[in-house]
C-alpha positions as CSV (number, residue, x, y, z in Angstrom):
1,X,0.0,0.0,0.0
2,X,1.7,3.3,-0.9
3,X,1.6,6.1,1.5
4,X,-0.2,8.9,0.2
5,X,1.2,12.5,-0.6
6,X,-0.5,14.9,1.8
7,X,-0.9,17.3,-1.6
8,X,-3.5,15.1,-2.8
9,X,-6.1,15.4,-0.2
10,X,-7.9,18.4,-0.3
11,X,-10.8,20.4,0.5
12,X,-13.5,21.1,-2.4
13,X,-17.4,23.1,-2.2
14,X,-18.6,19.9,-2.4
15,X,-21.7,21.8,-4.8
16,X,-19.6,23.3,-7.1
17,X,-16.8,20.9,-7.2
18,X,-14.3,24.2,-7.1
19,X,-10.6,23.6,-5.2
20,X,-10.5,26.0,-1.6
21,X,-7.7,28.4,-2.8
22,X,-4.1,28.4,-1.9
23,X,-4.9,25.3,1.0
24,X,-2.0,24.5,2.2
25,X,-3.0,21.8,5.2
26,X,-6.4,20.3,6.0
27,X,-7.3,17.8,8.7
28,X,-10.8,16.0,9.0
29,X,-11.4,14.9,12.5
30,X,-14.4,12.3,13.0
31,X,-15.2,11.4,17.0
32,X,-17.4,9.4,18.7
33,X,-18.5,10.0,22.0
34,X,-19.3,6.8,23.9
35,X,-21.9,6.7,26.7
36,X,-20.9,6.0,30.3
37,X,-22.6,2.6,31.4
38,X,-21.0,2.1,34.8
39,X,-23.2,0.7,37.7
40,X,-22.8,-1.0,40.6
41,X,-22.2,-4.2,39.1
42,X,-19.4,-2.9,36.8
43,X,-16.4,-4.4,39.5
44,X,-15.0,-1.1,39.7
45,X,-14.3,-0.9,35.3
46,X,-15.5,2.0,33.5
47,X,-18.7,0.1,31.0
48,X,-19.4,2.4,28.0
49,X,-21.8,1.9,24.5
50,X,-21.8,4.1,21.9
51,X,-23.1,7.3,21.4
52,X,-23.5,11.0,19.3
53,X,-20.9,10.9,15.9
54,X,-19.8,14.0,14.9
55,X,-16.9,15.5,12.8
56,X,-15.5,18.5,11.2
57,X,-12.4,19.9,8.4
58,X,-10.1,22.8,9.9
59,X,-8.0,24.2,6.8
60,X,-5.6,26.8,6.8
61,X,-3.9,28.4,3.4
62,X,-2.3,31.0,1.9
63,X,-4.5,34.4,2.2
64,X,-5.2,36.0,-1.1
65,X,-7.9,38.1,-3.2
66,X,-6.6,37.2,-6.7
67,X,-5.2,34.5,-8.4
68,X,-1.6,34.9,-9.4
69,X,-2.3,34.9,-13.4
70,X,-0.1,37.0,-15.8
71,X,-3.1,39.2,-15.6
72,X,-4.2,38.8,-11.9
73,X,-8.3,38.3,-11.7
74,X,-10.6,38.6,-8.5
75,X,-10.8,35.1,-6.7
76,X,-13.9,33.5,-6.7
77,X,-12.8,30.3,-3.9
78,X,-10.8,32.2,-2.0
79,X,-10.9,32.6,2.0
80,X,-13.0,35.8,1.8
81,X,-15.2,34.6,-0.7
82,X,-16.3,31.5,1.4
83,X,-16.6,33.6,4.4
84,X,-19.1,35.6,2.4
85,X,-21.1,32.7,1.3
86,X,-20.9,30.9,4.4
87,X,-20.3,32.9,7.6
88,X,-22.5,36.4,6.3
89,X,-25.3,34.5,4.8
90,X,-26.2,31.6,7.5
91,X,-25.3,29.5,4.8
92,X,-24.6,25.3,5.5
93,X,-22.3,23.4,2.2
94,X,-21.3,20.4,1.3
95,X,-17.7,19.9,1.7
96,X,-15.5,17.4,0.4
97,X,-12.1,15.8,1.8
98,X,-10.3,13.8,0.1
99,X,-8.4,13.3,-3.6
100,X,-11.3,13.3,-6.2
101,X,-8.0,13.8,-9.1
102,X,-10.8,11.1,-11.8
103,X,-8.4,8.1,-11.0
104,X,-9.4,4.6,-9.4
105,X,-8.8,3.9,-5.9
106,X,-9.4,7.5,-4.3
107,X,-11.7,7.7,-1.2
108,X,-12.8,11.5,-0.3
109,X,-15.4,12.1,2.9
110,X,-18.5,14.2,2.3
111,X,-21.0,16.0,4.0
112,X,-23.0,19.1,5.1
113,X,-21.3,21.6,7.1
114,X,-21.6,25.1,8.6
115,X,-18.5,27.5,8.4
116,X,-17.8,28.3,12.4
117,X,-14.6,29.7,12.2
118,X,-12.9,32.2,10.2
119,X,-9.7,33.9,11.1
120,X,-6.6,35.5,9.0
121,X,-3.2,36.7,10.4
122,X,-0.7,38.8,8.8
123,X,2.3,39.1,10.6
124,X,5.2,41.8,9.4
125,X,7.2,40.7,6.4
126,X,5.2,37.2,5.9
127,X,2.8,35.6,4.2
128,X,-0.7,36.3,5.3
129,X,-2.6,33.6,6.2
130,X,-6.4,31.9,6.9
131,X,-7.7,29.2,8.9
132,X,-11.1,27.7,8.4
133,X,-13.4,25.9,10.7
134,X,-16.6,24.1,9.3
135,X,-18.6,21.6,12.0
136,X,-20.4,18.8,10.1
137,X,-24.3,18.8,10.7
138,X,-25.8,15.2,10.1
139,X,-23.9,11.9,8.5
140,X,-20.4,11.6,7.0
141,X,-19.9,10.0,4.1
142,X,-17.2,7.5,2.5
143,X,-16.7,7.2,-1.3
144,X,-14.2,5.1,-2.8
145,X,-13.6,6.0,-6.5
């Protein structure tokens, strides 16, 4: 089994199919918080069954407001963009994780999500950057391409 390139896996709208701009890490986190069972008859162990499923994608990338063209154009998937279409409107999406490249063998995780956290930093003489926070809101799902 060959260990996959980080670069591979990223973070799409999910409803457009359009790449997060300038991404430059991503992590999906999936947890499962199990119910405590534990009763007198337990011997003194910790008893637990499962319980509430929930997940969400942090990104962080690159901050910019146009693409980096011979002739630079306004972004349309950049961090401020999705912060207007997700954060000012109330707005849920379905977000992709994952390498959807059209080859066999790629698995990406999909769901709907709200955007929760948006911040940027620009520190002196650096490159300005975002972090994303969207909170997945029902089921997660597993495709293998």
């Amino acid at each position: 089994m060959p260990i996959l390139n980080g670069t591979d896996i990223k973070v799409y709208d999910s409803s457009t199919n359009i790449l997060v701009a300038y991404a430059q890490s991503g992590t999906l986190n999936v947890n499962h918080s199990l119910r405590d069972i534990t009763n007198k008859e337990s011997s003194g162990w910790s008893e637990r069954l499962e319980g509430l499923r929930d997940w969400s994608i942090s990104l962080d990338g690159a901050y910019a407001w146009t693409d980096n063209a011979s002739t630079p154009a306004a972004l349309t998937n950049g961090a401020d963009d999705i912060l207007n279409s997700y954060i000012i409107t109330r707005a849920a999406l379905t977000i992709r994780f994952g390498n959807t490249d059209g080859t066999t063998s790629n698995i990406y995780y999909e769901g709907s999500a709200w955007l929760d956290s948006f911040s940027v930093s620009a520190p002196t003489e650096d490159t300005a950057t975002y972090s994303l926070n969207f909170t997945g809101t029902a089921g997660l799902t597993q495709t293998v391409s």
